[in-house]
C-alpha positions as MATLAB code, in Angstrom:
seq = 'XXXXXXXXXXXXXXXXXXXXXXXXXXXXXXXXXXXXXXXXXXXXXXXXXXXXXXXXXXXXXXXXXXXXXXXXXXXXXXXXXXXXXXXXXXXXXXXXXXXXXXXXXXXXXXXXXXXXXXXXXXXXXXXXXXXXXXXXXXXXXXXXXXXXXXXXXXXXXXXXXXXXXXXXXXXXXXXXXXXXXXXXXXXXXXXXXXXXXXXXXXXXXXXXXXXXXXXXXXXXXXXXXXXXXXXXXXXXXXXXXXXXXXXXXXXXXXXXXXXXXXXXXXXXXXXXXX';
ca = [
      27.699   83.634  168.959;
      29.655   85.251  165.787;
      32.917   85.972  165.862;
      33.546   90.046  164.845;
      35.646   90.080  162.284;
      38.363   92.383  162.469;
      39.497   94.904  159.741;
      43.161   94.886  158.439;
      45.401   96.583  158.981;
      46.621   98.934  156.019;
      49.926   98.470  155.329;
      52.067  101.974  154.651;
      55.363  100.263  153.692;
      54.845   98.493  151.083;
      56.584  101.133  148.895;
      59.605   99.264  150.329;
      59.240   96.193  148.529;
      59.402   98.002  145.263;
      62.244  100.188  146.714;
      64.299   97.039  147.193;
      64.013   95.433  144.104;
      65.171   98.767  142.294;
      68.073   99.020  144.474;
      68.780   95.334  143.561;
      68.503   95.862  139.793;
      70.966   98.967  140.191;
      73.244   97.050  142.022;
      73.197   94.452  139.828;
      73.468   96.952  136.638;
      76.632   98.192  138.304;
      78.490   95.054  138.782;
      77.671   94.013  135.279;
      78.931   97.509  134.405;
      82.377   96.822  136.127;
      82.891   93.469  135.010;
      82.865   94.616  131.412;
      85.091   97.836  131.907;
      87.491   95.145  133.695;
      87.179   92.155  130.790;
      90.111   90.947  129.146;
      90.436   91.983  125.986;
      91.509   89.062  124.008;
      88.021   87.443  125.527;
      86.127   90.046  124.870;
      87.398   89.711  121.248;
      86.902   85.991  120.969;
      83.157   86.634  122.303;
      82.586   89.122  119.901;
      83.694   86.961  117.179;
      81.864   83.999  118.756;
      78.598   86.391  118.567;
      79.184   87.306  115.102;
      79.230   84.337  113.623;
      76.274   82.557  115.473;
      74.592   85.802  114.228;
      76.141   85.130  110.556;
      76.818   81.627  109.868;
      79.216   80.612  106.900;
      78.665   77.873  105.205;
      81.516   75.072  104.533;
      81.885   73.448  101.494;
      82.095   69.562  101.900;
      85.831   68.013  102.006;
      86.542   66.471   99.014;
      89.938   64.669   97.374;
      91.291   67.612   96.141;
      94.023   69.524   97.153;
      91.378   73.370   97.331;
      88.295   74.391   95.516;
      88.896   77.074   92.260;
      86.457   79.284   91.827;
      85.341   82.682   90.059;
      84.861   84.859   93.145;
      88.007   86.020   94.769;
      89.023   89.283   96.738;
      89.959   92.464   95.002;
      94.057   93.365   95.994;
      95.572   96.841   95.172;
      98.270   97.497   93.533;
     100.350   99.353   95.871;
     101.858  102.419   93.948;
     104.994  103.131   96.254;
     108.640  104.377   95.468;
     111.093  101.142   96.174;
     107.925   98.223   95.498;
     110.396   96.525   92.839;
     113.054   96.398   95.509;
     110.693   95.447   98.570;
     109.027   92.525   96.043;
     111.980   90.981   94.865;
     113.519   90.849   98.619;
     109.851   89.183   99.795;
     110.454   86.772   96.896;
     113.980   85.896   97.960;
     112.492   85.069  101.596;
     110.360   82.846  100.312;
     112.934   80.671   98.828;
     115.367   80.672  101.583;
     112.158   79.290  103.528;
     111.839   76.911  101.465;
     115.922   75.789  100.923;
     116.640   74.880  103.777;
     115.272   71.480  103.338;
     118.206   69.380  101.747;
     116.124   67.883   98.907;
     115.061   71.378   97.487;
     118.348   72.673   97.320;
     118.497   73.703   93.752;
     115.511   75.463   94.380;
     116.711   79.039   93.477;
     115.951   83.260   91.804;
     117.715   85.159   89.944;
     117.766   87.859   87.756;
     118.190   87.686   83.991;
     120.229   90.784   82.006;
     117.164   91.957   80.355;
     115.375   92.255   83.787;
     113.517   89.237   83.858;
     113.057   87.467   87.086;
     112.972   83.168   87.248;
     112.336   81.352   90.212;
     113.156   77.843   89.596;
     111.005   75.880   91.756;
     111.143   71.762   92.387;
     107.916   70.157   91.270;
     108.603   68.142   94.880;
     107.668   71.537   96.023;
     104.403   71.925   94.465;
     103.186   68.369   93.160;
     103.125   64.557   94.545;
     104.755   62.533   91.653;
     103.176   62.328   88.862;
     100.594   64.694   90.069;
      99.188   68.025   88.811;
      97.016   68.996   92.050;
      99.000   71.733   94.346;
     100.022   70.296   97.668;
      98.472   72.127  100.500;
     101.553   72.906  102.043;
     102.781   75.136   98.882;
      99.706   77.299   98.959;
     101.371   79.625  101.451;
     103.917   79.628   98.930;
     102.171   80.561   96.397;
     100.163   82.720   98.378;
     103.868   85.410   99.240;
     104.848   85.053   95.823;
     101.088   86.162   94.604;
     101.776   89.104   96.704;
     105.175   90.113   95.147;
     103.761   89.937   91.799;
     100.918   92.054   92.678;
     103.541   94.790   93.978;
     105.366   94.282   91.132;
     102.535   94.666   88.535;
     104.047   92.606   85.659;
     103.310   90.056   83.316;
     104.304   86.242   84.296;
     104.880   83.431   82.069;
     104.646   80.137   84.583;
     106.404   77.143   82.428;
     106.034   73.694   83.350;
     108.887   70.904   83.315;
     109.601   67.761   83.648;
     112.270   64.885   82.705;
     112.408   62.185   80.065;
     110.876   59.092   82.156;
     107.555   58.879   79.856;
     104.855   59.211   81.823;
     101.410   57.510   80.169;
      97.756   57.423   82.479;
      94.436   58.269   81.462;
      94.766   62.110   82.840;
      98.031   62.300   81.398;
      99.276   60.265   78.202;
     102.623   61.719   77.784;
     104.919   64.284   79.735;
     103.505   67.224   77.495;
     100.131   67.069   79.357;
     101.606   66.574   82.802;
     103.927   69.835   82.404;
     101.406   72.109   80.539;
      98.671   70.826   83.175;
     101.019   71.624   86.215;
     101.444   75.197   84.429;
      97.805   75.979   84.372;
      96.863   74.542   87.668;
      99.397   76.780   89.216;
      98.229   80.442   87.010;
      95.309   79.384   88.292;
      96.032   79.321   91.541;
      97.705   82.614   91.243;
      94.916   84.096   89.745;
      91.416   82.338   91.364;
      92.318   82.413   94.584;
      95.443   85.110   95.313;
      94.085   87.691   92.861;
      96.969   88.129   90.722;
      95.206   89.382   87.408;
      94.438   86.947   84.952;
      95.891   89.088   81.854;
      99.189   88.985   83.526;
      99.545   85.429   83.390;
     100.154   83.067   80.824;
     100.971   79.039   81.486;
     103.213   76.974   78.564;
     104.492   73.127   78.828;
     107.754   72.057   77.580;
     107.956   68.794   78.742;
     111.355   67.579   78.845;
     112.458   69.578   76.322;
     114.291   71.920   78.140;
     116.149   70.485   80.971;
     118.845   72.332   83.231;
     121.567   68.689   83.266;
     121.288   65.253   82.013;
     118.433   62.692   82.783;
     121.250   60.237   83.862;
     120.956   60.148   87.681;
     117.741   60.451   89.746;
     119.354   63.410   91.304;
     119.524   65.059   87.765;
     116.274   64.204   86.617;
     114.988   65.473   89.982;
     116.828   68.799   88.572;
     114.835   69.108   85.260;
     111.353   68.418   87.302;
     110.438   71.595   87.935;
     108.202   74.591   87.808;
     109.424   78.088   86.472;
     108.091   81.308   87.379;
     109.682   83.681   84.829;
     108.456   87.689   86.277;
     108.910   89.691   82.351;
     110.543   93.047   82.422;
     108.438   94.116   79.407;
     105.160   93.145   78.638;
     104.901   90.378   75.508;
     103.484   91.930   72.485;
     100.200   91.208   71.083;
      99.446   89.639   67.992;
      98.026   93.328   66.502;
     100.943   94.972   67.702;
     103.671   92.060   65.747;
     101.440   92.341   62.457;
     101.910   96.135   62.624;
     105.313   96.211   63.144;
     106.730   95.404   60.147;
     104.248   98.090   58.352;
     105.592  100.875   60.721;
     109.348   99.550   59.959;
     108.888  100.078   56.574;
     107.323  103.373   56.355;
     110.279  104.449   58.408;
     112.937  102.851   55.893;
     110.730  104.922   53.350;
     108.763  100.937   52.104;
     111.880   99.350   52.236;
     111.237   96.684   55.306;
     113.904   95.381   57.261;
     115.742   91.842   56.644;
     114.282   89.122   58.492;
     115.362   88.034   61.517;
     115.732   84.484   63.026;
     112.659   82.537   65.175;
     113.709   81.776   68.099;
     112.188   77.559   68.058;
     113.099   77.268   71.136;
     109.480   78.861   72.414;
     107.739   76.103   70.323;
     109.057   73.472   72.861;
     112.453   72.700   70.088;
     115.264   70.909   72.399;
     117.920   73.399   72.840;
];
């Protein structure tokens, strides 16, 4: 005997079902809603970042021996164009050394400002260089970095000279004392201008040597003294070789062809001992 089958029953609820799971999803929508108006905002900031740079990944150059990595791209820096920036400069640049003086050893590190306006900031090669070294020490780039920034502000021409005292000095990168100075002065315009964006026409880098030193290389204290690196900040800009071959031309026209009596060289910019 078969068994009548019987017909189902037609469910009318389950609109429900769907019902619940939108309630769900708008419930959960809301409390996602207030956990982000509630977030902290130095996490939110540190996700963002986090987010941005999974999105855009950088690169990093391999570590190698030396001290940074020169290269031709760099950022662009205004000039600032403000009333006081001379003032405002020079005060940054005083800062910066009276970080650095504290530190018994770099006394004689010092600024100051020359009659004709010129500013010189004397600074220790302990400072910038290991001995006998022409690579900048990590530690100065900040350094480097404030005074970039004050010679940027001030918009002038800088003549970085490089100095050291009479113990010869003879290696394969460096056979005398006139390679290690001039090297220390270009490694450090460089510096200035490849990677703090001080312009590159603004800078020029000469080696003296020990041709030039502040005391006498009798005591390591004094030749400690003459090993050093000077930042000299011009007044004027130098002339250029055009403008000294027309000068005597113009001189003479004024004096109606009748030029002027020659004056004395100064030897002392050819690396002459005082």
């Amino acid at each position: 005997m078969s068994k009548k089958k019987h017909e189902e029953h037609e469910n009318h609820e389950r609109w429900l079902v769907s019902y619940a799971d939108f309630i769900t999803l708008l419930f959960a929508f809301f409390v996602v809603m207030y956990s982000v108006s509630s977030v902290n905002e130095g996490k939110y900031r540190t996700v963002s970042d986090s987010i941005k740079a999974a999105l855009h990944p950088i690169s990093t150059p391999p570590a190698s021996s030396m001290a940074f990595t020169l290269g031709q791209q760099r950022p662009t820096m205004m000039t600032p164009n403000l009333p006081g920036t001379k003032e405002v400069a020079i005060k940054k640049i005083r800062e910066l050394v009276k970080s650095v003086k504290p530190n018994s050893q770099f006394d004689f590190m010092q600024l100051h400002e020359k009659l004709n306006g010129d500013i010189v900031i004397t600074i220790p090669d302990q400072v910038l260089f290991n001995s006998g070294e022409a690579a900048v020490r990590p530690e100065a780039l900040p350094f480097l970095q404030g005074l970039s920034q004050a010679m940027i502000e001030l918009n002038r021409h800088v003549r970085v000279e490089g100095h050291t005292d009479n113990v010869p000095i003879r290696t394969a990168l460096f056979p005398s004392n006139w390679e290690l100075s001039a090297t220390r002065a270009v490694i450090v315009v460089r510096v200035l201008s490849e990677l703090y964006s001080v312009p590159a026409e603004h800078l020029a880098a000469l080696g003296y040597a020990d041709s030039r030193p502040l005391t006498e290389n009798l005591t390591p204290e004094q030749r400690a003294k003459n090993r050093r690196v000077e930042v000299v900040i011009l007044e004027h800009a130098p002339q250029r070789p055009e403008e000294q071959e027309n000068a005597p031309a113009a001189a003479a026209d004024e004096t109606g062809g009748i030029p002027p009596p020659p004056s004395f060289r100064d030897t002392s910019a050819i690396g002459a001992k005082p």
